[in-house]
C-alpha positions in Angstrom: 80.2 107.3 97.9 76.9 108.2 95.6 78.5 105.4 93.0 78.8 102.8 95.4 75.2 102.7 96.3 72.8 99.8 95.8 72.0 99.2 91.5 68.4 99.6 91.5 67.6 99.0 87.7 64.3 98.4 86.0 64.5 94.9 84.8 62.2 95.0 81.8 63.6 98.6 80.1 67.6 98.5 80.6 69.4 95.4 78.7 71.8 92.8 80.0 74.7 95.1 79.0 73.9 98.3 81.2 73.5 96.6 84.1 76.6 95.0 84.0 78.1 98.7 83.1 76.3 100.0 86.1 77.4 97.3 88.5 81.2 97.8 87.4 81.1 101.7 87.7 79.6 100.8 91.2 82.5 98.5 91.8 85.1 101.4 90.3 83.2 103.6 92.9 83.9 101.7 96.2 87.2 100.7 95.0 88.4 104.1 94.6 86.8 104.7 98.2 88.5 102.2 99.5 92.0 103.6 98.0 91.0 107.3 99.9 90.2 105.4 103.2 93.4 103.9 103.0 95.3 106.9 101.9 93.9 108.8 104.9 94.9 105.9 107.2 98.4 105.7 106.1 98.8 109.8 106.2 97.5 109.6 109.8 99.7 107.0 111.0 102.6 109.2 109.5 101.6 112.5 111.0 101.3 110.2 114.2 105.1 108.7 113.7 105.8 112.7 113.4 104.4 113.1 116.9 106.0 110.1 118.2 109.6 111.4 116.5 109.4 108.0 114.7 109.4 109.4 111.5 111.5 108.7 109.0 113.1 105.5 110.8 112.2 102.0 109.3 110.0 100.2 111.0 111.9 97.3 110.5 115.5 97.6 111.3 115.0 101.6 113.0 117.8 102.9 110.1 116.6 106.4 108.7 114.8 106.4 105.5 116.1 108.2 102.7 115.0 111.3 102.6 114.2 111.3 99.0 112.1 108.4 99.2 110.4 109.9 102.5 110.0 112.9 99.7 108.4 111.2 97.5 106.1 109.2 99.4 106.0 110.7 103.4 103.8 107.1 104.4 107.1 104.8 103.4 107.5 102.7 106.7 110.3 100.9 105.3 114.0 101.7 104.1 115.1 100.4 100.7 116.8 97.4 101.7 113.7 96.3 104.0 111.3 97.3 101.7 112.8 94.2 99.1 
């Protein structure tokens, strides 16, 4: 969150280049935040299908997911064939 902050940089002593280095590790910073906010928003909706005993169905035609792909990635909401 520290990296996603405002650039405040000193016009006259940092050149043309480090500024546009510091604006793109401040655009690395919030875009890897936003991947971590929507990480945690997909694991809680999971852990929220597990309450429900919706987990592991596809959301789209209610067959159960695979259990390997559930393995790999627990968030899936779709089987393989509605996932295409």
């Amino acid at each position: 969150e520290e990296g996603s902050g405002t650039v405040h940089l000193d016009q006259q002593s940092v050149g043309r280049l480090s500024r546009m280095d510091a604006l793109q590790g401040q655009a690395l910073a919030k875009a890897g935040k936003e991947r971590a906010e929507l990480q945690l928003r997909q694991i809680e909706a999971a852990l929220a299908r597990i309450d429900n005993d919706d987990f592991g169905d596809c959301m789209e035609c209610g067959e159960p997911i695979n259990p390997k792909r559930l393995e790999i990635d627990p968030t899936v909401l779709y089987c393989i064939e509605c996932a295409r």
